[in-house]
VEXDREN-2710 file (C-alpha; in Angstrom, 1 decimal):
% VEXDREN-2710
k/r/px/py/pz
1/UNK/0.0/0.0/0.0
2/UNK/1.4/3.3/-1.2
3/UNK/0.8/6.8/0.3
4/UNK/1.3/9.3/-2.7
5/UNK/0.9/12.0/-0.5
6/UNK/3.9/11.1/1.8
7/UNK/5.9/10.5/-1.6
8/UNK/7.8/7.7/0.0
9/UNK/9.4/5.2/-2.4
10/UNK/11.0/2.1/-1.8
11/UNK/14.2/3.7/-2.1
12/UNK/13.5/6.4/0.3
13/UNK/12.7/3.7/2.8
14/UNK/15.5/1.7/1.9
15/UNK/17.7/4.1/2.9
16/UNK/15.7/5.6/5.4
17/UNK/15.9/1.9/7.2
18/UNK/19.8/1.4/6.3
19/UNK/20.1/4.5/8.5
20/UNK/18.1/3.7/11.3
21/UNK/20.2/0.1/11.0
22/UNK/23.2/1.9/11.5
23/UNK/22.6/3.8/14.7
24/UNK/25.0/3.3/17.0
25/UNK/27.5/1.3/15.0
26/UNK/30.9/2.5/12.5
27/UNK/29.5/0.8/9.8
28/UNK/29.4/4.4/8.2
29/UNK/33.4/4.1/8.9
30/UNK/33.2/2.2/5.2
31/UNK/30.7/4.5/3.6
32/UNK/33.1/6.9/1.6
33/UNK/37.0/6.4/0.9
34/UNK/37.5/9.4/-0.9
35/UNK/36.5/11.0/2.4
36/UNK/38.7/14.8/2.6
37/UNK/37.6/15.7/6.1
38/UNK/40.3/13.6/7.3
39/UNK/43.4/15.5/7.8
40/UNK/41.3/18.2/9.5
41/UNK/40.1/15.7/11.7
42/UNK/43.2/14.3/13.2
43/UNK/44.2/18.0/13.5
44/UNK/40.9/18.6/15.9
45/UNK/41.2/19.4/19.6
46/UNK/38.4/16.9/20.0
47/UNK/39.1/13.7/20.8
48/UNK/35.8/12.9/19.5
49/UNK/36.8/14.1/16.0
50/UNK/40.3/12.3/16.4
51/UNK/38.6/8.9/17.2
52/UNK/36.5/9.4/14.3
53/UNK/39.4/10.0/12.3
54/UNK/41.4/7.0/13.5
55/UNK/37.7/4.9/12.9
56/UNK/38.4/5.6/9.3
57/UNK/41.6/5.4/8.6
58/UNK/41.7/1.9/10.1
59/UNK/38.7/1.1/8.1
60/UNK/40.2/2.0/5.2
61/UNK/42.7/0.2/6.0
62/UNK/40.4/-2.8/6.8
63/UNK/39.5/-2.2/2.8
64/UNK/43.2/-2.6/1.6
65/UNK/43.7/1.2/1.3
66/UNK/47.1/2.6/1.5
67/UNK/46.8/5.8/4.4
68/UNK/50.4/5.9/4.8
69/UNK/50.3/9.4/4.0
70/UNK/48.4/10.4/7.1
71/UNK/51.5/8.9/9.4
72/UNK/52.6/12.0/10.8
73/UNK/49.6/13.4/11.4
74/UNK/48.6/10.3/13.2
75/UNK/51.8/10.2/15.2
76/UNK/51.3/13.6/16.6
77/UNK/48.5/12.6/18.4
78/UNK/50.5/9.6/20.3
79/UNK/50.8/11.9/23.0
80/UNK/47.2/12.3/23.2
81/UNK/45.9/11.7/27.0
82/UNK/42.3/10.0/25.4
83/UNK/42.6/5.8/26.5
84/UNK/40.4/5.6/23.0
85/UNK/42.8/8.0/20.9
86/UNK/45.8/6.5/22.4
87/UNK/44.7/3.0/21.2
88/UNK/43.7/3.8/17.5
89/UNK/47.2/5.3/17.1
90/UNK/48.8/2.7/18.5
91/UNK/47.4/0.4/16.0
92/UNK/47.6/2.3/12.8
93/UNK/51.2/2.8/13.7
94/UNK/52.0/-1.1/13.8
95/UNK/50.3/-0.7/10.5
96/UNK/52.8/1.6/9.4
97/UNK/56.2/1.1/11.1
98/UNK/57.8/-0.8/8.6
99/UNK/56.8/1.1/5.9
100/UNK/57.8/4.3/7.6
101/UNK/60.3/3.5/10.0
102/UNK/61.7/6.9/10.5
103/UNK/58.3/8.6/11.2
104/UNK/57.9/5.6/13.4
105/UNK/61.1/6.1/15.3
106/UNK/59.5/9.6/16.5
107/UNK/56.8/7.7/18.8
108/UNK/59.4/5.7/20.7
109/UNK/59.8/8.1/23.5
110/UNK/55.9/8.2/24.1
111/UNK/55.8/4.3/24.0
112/UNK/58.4/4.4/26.8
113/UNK/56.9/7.6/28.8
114/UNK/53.6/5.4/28.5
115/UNK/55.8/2.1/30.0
116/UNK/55.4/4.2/33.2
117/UNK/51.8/5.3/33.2
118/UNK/49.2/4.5/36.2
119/UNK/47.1/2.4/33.7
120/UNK/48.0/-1.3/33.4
121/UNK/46.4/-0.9/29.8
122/UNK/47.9/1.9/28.6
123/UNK/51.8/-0.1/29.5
124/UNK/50.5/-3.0/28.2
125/UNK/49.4/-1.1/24.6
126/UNK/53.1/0.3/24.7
127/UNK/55.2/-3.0/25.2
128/UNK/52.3/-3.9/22.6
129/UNK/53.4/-1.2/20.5
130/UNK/56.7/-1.3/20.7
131/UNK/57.9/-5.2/20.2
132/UNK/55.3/-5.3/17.3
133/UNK/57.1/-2.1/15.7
134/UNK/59.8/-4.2/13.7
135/UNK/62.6/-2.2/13.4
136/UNK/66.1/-3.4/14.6
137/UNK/67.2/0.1/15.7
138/UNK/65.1/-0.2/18.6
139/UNK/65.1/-3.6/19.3
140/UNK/67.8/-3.0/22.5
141/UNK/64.8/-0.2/23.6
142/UNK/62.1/-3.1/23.3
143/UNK/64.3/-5.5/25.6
144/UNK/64.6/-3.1/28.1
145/UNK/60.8/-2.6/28.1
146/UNK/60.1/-6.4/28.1
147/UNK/62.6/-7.2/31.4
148/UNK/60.8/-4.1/32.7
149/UNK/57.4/-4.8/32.2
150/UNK/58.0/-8.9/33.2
151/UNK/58.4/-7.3/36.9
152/UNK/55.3/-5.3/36.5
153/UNK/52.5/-5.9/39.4
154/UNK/50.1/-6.2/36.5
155/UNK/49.4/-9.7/35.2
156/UNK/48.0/-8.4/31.8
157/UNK/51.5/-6.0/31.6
158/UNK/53.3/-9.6/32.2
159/UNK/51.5/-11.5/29.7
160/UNK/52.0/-8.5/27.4
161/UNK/56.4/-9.4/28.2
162/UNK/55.7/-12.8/27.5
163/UNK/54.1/-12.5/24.5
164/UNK/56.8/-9.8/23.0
165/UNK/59.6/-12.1/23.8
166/UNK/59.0/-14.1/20.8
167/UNK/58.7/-10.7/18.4
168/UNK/62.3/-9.6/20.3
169/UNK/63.7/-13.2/18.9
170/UNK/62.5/-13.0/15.6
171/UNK/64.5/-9.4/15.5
172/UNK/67.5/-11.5/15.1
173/UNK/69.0/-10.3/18.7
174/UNK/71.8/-13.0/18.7
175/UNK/73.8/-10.5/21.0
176/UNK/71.2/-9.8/23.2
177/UNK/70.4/-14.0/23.4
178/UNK/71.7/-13.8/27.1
179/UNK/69.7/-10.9/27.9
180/UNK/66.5/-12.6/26.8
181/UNK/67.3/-15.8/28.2
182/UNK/67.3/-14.2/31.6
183/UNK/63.7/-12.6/31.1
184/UNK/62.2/-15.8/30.2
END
C-alpha cells in the first residue's frame, strides 16, 4: 500500500531503514573512501573528531587502502591523553612502522613515557606497540621494556612481556640472546 501524498518510495525507505540500522554502529566508517575531512580531523582538539578519524583510517585500512600518508599526522596525536585516541594510534602505527620506519622512530619516546603510566592498559598497549614495531634500531629499547614490564605488578602487563619475547627473537638479537634468556 502506497501513500502518494507522503511521496515515499522504496528507495526512500530503503535508505531511510539502512540509517536507522546503523545507529550506534561504525559501519558508516566504510561509507566513503575518498573521504577529505580527514586531515582536519586528526588535526581537531576533540578527541571525538580524532577517534572518528582514526575509525576511518583503520577502516580503510580494513579495505586494503594505502593511508600511509596520514602517518605524521597520526603520530602527533600519540601523545594524546584519550585511553580511546591512544589506542587507535597505536594500531595504525603497527600498520605503518615498517613502511615508515623513520616517522615511526619519532613515537618511541611516548611508548616508553607510557611504559610508566598508572594504567596497566595503557603499558600494556606500549610494550604492545613497541615489540610489534619491527625495526632493529630499537630492538635494545624493546628488551629493556620487556625485562621491565615482566616485573610489573600487572598480570595483563606480564603477559603482554611474554608475548613480545618471541617478536624480540624473531628481530634476530643474537647479541642480546643472554639478555632474553634471563627474562624468560
Amino acid at each position: 500500500m502506497m501513500f502518494p501524498q507522503f511521496g515515499a518510495t522504496a528507495e526512500s525507505l530503503s535508505k531511510a531503514s539502512t540509517a536507522v540500522f546503523r545507529i550506534g554502529t561504525d559501519a558508516h566508517l566504510y561509507d566513503d573512501p575518498e573521504d577529505v575531512n580527514i586531515g582536519p580531523l586528526l588535526d581537531s582538539k576533540f578527541d571525538s573528531e580524532k577517534c572518528e578519524a582514526l575509525k576511518r583510517l583503520l577502516a580503510l585500512i580494513a579495505q586494503g587502502f594505502d593511508v600511509s600518508n596520514f602517518f605524521p599526522q597520526v603520530v602527533k596525536n600519540v601523545a594524546s591523553q584519550s585511553l580511546e585516541v591512544k589506542k587507535l594510534v597505536y594500531l595504525y602505527l603497527l600498520h605503518y612502522a615498517e613502511k615508515r620506519p623513520n616517522e615511526a622512530l619519532l613515537s618511541i619516546n611516548y611508548f616508553q613515557k607510557d611504559l610508566g603510566d598508572t594504567n596497566p592498559l595503557v603499558r600494556a598497549w606500549a610494550l604492545r606497540a613497541m615489540a610489534g614495531i619491527r625495526l632493529h634500531v630499537i630492538a635494545p629499547l624493546v628488551l629493556v621494556a620487556v625485562q621491565k614490564c615482566a616485573r610489573d605488578p600487572s598480570v595483563y602487563v606480564r603477559k603482554c612481556a611474554a608475548n613480545a619475547l618471541p617478536k624480540l627473537h624473531d628481530l634476530r638479537m643474537e647479541e642480546h640472546a643472554s639478555a632474553i634468556e634471563e627474562v624468560c
